[in-house]
N, CA, C and O of each residue as an XYZ file, in Angstrom:
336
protein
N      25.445    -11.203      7.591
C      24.798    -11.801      8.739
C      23.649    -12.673      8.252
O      22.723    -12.281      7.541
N      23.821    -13.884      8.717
C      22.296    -14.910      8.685
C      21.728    -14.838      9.528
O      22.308    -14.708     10.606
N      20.186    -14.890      9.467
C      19.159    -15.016     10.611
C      19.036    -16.776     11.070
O      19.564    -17.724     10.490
N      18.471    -16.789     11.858
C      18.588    -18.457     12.263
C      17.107    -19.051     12.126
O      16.906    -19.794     13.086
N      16.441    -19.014     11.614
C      14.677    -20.001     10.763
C      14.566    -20.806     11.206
O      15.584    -21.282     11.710
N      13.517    -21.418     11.327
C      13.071    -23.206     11.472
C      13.609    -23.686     10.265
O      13.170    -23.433      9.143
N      15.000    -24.695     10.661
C      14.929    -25.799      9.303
C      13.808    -26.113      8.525
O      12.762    -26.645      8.897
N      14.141    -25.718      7.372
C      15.497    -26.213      6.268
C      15.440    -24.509      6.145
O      16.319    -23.874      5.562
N      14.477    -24.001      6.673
C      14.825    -22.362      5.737
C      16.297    -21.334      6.237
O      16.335    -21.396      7.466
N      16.993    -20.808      5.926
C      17.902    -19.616      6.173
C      17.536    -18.381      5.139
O      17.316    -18.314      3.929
N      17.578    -17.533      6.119
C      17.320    -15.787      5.989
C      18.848    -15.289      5.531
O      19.625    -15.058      6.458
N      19.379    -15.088      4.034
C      20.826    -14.304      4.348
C      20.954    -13.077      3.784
O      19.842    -12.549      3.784
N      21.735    -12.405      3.329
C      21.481    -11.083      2.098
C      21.775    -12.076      0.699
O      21.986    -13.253      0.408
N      21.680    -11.191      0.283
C      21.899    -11.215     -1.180
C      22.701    -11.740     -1.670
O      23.745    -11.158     -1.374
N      22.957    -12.849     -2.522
C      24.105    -13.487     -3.331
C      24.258    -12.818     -4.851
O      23.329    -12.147     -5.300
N      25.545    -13.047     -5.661
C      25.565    -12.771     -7.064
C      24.740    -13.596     -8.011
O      24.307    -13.081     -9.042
N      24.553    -14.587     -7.772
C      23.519    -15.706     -8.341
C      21.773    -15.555     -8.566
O      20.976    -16.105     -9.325
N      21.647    -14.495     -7.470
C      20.119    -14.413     -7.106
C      18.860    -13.942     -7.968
O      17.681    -14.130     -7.669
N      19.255    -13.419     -8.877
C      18.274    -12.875    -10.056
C      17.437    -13.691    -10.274
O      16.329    -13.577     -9.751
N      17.772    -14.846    -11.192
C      17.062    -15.487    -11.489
C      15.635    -16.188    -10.531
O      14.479    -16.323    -10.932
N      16.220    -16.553     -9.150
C      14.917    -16.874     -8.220
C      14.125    -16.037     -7.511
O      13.056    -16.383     -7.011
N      14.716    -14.672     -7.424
C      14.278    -13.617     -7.039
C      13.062    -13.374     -8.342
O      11.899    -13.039     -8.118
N      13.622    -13.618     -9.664
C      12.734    -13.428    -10.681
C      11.369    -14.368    -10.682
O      10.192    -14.015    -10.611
N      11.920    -15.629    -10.782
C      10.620    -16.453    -10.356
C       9.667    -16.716     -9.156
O       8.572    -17.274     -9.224
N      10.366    -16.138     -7.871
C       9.362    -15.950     -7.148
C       8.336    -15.024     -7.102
O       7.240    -15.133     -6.551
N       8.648    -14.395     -7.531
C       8.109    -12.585     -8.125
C       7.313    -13.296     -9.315
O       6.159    -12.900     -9.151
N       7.328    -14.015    -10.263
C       6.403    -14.759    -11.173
C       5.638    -15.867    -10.410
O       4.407    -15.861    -10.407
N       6.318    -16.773     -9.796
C       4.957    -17.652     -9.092
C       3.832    -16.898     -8.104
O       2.726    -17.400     -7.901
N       4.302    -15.501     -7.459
C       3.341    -15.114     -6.745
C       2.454    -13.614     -6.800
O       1.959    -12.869     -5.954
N       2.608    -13.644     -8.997
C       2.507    -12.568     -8.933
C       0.734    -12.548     -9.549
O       0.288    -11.932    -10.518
N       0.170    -13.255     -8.797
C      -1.764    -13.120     -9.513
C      -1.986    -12.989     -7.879
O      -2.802    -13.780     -7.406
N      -1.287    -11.992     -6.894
C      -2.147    -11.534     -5.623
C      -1.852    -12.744     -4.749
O      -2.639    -13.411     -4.077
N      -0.755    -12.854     -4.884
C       0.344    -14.144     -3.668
C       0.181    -15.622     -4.678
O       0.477    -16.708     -4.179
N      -0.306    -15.532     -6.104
C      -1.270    -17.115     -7.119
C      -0.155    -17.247     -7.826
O       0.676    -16.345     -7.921
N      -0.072    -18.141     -8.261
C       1.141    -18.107     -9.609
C       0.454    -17.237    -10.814
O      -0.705    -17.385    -11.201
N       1.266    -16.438    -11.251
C       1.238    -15.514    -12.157
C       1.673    -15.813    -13.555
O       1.300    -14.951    -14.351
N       2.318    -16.739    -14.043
C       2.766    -17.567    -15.114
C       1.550    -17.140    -16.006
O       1.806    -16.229    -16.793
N       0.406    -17.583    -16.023
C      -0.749    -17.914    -16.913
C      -0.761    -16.360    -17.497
O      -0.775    -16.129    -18.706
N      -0.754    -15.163    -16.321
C      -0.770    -14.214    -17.251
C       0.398    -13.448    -17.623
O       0.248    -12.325    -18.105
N       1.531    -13.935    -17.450
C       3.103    -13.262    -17.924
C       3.715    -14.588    -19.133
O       4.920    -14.809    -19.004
N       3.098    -15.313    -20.079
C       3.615    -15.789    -20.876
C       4.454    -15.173    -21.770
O       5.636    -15.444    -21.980
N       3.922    -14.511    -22.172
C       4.762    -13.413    -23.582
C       6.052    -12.932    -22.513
O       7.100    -13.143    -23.123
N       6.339    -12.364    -21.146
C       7.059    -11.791    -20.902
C       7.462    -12.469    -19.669
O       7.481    -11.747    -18.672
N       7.805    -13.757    -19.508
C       8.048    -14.109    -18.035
C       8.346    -13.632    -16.971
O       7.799    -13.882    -15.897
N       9.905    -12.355    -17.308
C      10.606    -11.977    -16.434
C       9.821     -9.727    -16.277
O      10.227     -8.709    -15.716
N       8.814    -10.034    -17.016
C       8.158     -8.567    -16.604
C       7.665     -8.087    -15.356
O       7.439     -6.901    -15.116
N       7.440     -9.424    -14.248
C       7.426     -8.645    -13.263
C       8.336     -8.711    -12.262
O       8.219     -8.326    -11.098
N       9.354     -9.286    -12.865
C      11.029     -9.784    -11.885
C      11.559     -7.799    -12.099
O      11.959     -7.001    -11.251
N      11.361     -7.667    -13.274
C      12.084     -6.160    -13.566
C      11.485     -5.064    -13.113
O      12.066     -3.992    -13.285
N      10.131     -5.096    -12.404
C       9.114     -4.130    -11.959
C       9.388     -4.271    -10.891
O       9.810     -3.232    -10.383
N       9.353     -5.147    -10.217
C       9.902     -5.349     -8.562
C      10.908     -5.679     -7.852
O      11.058     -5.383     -6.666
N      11.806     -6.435     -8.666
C      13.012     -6.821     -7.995
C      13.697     -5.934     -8.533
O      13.922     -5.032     -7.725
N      14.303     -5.691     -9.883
C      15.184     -4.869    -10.441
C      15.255     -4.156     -9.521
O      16.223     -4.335     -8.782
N      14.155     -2.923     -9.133
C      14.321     -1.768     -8.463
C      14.789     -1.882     -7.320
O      15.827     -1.424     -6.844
N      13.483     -2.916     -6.591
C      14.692     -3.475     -5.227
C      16.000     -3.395     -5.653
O      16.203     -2.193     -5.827
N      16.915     -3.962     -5.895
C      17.904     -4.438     -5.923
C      18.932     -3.552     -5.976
O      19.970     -3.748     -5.343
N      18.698     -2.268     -6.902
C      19.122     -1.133     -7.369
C      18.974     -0.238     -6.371
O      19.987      0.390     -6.061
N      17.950     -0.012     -5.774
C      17.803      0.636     -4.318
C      18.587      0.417     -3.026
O      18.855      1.196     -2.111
N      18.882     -0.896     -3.224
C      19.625     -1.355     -2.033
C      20.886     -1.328     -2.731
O      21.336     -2.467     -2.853
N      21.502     -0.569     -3.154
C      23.059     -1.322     -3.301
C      23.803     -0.708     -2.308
O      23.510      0.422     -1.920
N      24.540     -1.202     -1.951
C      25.332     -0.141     -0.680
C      24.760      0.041      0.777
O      25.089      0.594      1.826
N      23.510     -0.880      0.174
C      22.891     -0.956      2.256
C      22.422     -2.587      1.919
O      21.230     -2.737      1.653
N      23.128     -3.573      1.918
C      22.833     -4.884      1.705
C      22.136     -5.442      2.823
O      21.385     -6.416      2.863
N      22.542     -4.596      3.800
C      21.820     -5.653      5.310
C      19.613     -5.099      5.106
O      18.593     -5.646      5.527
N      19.836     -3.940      4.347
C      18.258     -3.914      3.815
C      17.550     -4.809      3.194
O      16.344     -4.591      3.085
N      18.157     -6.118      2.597
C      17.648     -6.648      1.757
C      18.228     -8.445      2.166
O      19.335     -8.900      2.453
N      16.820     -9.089      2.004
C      17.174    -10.447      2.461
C      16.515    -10.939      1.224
O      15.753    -10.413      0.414
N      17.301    -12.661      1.390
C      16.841    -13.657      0.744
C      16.460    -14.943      1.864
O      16.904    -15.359      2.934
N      15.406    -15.269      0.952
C      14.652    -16.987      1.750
C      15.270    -17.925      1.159
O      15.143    -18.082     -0.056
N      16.053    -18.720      1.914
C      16.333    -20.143      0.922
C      16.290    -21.366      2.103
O      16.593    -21.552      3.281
N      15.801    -21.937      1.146
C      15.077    -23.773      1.894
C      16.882    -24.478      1.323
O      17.348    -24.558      0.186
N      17.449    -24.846      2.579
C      18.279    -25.766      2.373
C      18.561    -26.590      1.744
O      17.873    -27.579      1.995
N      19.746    -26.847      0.473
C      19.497    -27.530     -0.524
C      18.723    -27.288     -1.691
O      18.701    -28.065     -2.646
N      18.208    -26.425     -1.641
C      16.819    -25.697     -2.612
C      17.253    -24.265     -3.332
O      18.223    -23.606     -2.958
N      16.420    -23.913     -4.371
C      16.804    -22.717     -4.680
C      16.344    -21.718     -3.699
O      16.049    -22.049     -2.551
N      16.280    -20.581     -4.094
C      15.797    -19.443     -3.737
C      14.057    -19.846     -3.780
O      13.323    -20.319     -4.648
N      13.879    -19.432     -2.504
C      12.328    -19.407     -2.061
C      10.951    -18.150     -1.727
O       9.749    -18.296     -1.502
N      12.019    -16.694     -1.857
C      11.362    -15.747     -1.406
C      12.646    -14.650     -1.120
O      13.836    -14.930     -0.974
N      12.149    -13.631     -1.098
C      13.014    -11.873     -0.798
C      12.399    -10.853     -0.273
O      11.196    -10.691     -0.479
N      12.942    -10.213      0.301
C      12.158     -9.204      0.467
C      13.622     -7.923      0.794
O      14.838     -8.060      0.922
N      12.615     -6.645      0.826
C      13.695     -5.707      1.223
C      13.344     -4.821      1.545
O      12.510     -4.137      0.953
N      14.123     -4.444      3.070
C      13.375     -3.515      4.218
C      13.432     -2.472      4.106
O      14.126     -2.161      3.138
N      12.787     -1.172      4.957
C      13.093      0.149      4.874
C      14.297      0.364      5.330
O      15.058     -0.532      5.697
N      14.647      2.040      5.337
C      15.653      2.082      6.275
C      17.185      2.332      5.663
O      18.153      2.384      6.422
């Protein structure tokens, strides 16, 4: 199921592709919503595996728990994943 957003954004679950932007959004907003880059050099993807991994692993088998943000035409913009 898709949610319906203000263009360009769509709300959907989870694709096989998604790691990677799930990873970098989790790095651009990881200095307290700041880009986090400056202090994850040595390890880019250290806080993709602290927060998303688990997400991801938590949800398997209840997919409608777990959404993705994507800007039309664009990569992956944001995730999140609900209780429940």
């Amino acid at each position: 199921m898709t949610s319906t957003l203000p263009f360009p954004f769509q709300l959907r679950p989870p694709q096989a592709g998604d790691r990677a932007g799930a990873y970098a959004v989790c790095l651009k907003t990881g200095n307290f919503g700041q880009d986090g880059e400056p202090f994850y050099r040595d390890d880019p993807e250290a806080l993709g595996r602290v927060f998303v991994g688990p997400a991801a692993t938590a949800r398997r088998g209840r997919p409608h728990a777990r959404r993705q943000l994507q800007q039309a035409m664009a990569p992956l913009c944001g995730w999140g994943g609900g209780g429940g």
